[in-house]
C-alpha positions, 0 to 999 in steps of 0.5 A: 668726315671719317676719323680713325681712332687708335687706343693705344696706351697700354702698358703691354703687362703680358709681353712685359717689354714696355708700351705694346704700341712702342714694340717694333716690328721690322724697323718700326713700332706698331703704333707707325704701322697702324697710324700709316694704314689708314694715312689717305684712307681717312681725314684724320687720325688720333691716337691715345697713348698713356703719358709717359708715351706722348713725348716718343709718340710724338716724335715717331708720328712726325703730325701723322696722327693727333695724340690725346692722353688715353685712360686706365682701361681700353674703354676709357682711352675709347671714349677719350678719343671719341670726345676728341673727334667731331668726325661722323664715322668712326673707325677704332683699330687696335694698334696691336694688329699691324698688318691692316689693308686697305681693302680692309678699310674700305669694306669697313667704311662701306658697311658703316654707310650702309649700317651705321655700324661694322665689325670685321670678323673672319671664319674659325678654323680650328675646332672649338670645344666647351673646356668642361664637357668636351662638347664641339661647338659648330664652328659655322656659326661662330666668327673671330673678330678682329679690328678695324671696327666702324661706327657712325659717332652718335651710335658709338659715343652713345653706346659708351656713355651708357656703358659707363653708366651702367658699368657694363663692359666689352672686350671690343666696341661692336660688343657695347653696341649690340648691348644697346640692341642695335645690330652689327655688320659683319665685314669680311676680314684678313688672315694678317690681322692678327693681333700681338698679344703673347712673345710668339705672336711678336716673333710671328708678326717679325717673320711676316713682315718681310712679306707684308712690306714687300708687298 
């Protein structure tokens, strides 16, 4: 059983117009857009909203997706939702990236039964510098992650619950798991996952859509 598991209950503080996952984007919310990618990809899907969002998530999922009360931080929503699912393999997606493929998923699940654990990253572009020194960083060695990533449930829930004990924290879920020492497939990802984090980001995500939905 595959389980795709969306946290989504920030409050989107940076854009400052409401819950992030509430924001739409040509006719409708990232949270529709990131719980239809995975509708037959997956066996179910379940989301965690804050409170104050369950009554509008409900109605904008129409059953789609199962909610859950999410947590104060992403890592909390995160394992709230893997205690929600008794799926073996896991797929977490931040609701942020709307424009996730299908191909995209499926390369994810694949290296998740080959590894027990994948994160999907995609090369870096631009040229880095150290903020300090000036010093260029060789690119060729480094990767941007993106999301979906996927996890076999033992390795992933247990990743978390001795982060929680430790009071360790990520920026990603696969960041947890290599802290346990275990490794990390890297899947190859998209230039449309982007993630939606800044004003510009959202009126980016607007003018993309029109292609991505007409696809």
């Amino acid at each position: 059983m595959i389980a795709a598991l969306i946290p989504a209950a920030g409050e989107g503080a940076r854009l400052g117009r409401g819950p992030k996952a509430l924001l739409e984007v040509a006719g409708k919310t990232l949270l529709e857009r990131a719980v239809a990618a995975f509708l037959g990809q997956v066996d179910e899907v379940v989301v965690a909203v804050s409170a104050s969002m369950i009554p509008t998530a409900t109605r904008l999922l129409a059953g789609r997706a199962r909610l859950i009360e999410g947590g104060a931080t992403r890592q909390q929503s995160v394992m709230n939702l893997l205690m929600a699912t008794n799926a073996e393999r896991i797929l977490i997606h931040d609701a942020a990236r709307p424009f996730l493929s299908r191909e995209v998923i499926s390369r994810v699940i694949a290296a998740v039964e080959a590894y027990g654990a994948a994160s999907v990253v995609m090369p870096v572009a631009d040229t880095l510098i150290e903020s300090e020194s000036g010093r260029a960083l060789d690119r060729s060695l480094l990767r941007a992650v993106q999301t979906p990533q996927g996890f076999r449930r033992t390795l992933i829930l247990e990743a978390h619950r001795q982060a929680l004990a430790a009071g360790v924290t990520a920026t990603d879920d696969a960041g947890l798991v290599r802290w346990l020492g275990q490794p990390v497939a890297l899947v190859t990802g998209s230039p449309w996952l982007m993630k939606i984090t800044a004003t510009d980001d959202l009126v980016m995500a607007h003018a993309l859509a029109e292609a991505w939905d007409g696809a």
